[in-house]
C-alpha positions in Angstrom: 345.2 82.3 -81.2 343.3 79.0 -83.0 341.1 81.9 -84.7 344.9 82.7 -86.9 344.9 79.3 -87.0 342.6 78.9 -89.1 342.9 82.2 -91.3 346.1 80.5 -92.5 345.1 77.8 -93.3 341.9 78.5 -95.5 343.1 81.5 -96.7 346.4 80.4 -98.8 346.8 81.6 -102.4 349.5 79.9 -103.9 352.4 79.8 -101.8 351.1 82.3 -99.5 348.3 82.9 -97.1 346.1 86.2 -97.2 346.1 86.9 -92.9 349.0 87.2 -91.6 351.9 89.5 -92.8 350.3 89.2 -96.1 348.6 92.2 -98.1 345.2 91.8 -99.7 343.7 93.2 -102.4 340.6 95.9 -102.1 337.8 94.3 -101.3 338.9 90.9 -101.2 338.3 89.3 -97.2 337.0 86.6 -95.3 335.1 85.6 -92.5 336.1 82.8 -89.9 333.9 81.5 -86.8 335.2 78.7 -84.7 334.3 77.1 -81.3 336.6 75.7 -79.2 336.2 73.0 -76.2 338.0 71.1 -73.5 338.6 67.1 -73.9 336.3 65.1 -73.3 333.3 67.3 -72.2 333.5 70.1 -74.3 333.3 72.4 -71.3 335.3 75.7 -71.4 333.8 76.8 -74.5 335.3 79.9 -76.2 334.2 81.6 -79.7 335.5 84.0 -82.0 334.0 85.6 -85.4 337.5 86.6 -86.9 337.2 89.1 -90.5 339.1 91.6 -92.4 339.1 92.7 -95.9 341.6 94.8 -98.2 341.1 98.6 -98.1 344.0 99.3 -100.5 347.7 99.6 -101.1 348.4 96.3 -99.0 346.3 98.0 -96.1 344.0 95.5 -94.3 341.3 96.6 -91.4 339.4 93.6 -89.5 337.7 92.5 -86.2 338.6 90.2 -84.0 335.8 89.2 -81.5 336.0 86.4 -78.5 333.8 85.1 -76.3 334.0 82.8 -73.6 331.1 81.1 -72.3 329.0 83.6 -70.9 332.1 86.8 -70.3 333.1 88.5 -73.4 336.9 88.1 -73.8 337.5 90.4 -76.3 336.0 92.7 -79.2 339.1 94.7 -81.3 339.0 96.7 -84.3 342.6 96.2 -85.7 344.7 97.9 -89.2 347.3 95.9 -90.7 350.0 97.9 -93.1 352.5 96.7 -95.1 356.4 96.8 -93.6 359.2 98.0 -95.7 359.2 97.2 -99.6 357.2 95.1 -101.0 357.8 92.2 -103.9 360.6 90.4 -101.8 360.9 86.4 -100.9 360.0 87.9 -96.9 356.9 89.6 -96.2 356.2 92.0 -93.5 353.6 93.9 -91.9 352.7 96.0 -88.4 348.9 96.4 -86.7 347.3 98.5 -84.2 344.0 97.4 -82.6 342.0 99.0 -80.3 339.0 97.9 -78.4 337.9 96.0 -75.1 340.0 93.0 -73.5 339.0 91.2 -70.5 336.5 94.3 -69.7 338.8 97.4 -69.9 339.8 99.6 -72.8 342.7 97.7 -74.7 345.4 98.7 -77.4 346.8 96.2 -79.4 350.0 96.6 -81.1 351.6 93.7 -83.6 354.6 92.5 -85.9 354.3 89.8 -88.4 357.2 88.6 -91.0 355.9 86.0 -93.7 357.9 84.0 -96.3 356.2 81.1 -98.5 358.2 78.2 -99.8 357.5 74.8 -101.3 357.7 71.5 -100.1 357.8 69.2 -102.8 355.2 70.2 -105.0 352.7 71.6 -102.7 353.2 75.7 -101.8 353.7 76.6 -98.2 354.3 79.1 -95.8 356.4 79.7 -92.6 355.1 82.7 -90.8 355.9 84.3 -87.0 353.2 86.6 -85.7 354.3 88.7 -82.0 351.7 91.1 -80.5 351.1 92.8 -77.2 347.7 93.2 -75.6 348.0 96.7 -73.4 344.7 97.3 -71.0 344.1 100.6 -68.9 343.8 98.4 -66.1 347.3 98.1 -66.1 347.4 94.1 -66.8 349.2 93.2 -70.6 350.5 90.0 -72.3 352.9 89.7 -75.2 351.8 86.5 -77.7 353.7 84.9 -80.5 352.9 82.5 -83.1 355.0 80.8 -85.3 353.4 78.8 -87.8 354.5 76.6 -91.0 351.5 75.4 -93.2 351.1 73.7 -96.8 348.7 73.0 -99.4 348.1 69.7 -100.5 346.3 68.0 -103.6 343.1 68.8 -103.7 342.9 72.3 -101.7 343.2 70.6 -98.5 345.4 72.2 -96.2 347.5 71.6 -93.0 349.0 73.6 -90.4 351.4 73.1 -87.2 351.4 75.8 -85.0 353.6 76.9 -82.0 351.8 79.3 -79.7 353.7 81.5 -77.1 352.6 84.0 -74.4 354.3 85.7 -71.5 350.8 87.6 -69.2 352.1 90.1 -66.8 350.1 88.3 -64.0 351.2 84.5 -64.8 354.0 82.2 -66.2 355.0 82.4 -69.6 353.8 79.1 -71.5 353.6 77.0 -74.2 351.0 75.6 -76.5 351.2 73.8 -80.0 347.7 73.4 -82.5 348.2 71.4 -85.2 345.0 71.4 -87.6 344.0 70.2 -91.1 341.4 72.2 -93.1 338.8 70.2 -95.3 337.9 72.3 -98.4 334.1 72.6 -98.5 333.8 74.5 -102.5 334.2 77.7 -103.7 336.1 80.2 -101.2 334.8 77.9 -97.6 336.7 75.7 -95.8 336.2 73.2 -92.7 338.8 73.2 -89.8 339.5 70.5 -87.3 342.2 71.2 -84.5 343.5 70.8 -81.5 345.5 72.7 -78.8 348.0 70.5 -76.3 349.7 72.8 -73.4 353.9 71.9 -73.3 355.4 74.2 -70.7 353.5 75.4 -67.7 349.9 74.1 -69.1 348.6 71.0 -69.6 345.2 71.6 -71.3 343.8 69.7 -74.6 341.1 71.7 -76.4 339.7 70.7 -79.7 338.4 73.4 -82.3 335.9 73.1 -85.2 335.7 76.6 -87.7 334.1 77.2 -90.7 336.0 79.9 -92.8 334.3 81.8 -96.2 336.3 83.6 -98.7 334.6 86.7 -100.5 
């Protein structure tokens, strides 16, 4: 989830971000990889390489690939297409991804509704972001994100996220990831977080992610 973390963030254009429910012009992308780490020790170590890139008419395709210590997590080739008409305050947008989860073929079907604002004088954006993770092996989860963000002097950028998940095999919980990004120059940013458990987990991870514009 930290991997939409930090699209967000480094990807905001104006009041907006590009990820998200938000189109993106052909041939306009970006790549993000991050590594994330337990307190303390840095065990638990988990990686993703996150892109996508406008093919057109608002349409977006991307890959989303996890990895967690040695095990692959995940590897998904996703669409994203715009939702209803286009040029309002609230954005919105649906995905299908298909690829492997946890070892076993895996569809991934999403929702996402968008809407930037500003606070003060900086541009911002409030965004929620549900999605369901269906494997042939029978096991799913259903994740939601809701995320408010802002731009501040400088191209700097920060980010509060809430992070929500219900696994068929487990307790629904709650995480939240705050996270500021550091902009590096042209298009690249530099994103410190961290994740805190609230209900039903009590884990602290810390993330570091470089994200590039092209």
């Amino acid at each position: 989830m930290v991997r939409i973390l930090v699209l967000l963030l480094a990807s905001a254009a104006g009041p907006m971000a590009a990820a998200g429910p938000w189109p993106m012009a052909k041939g306009e992308g970006h790549l993000c990889f991050s590594l994330e780490g337990d307190a303390g020790d840095g065990a638990g170590a988990y990686a993703t390489l996150y892109t996508e890139v406008g093919v057109g008419k608002g349409r977006v395709v991307g890959f989303d690939f996890g990895q967690a210590e040695e095990d692959l997590d995940k590897a998904v080739l996703f669409a994203r297409f715009p939702l209803g008409a286009r040029g309002g305050d609230i954005v919105q947008a649906w995905e299908m991804g298909v690829g492997m989860v946890d070892g076993a073929l895996a569809l991934r079907p999403g929702v996402s509704v968008g809407r930037g604002f500003t606070l003060g004088e900086s541009p911002g954006w409030v965004a929620l972001d549900s999605r369901a993770v269906l494997t042939e092996a029978g096991t799913g989860v259903f994740e939601t994100d809701l995320t408010v963000g802002a731009e501040i002097r400088g191209g700097h950028k920060w980010m509060v996220q809430l992070q929500m998940a219900a696994p068929d095999d487990g307790d629904p919980y709650v995480k939240i990831a705050p996270s500021f990004a550091f902009k590096q120059g042209k298009g690249r940013h530099l994103l410190l977080g961290a994740t805190a458990g609230l209900v039903n987990t009590d884990t602290v991870k810390f993330t570091f992610g470089i994200w590039q514009k092209f």
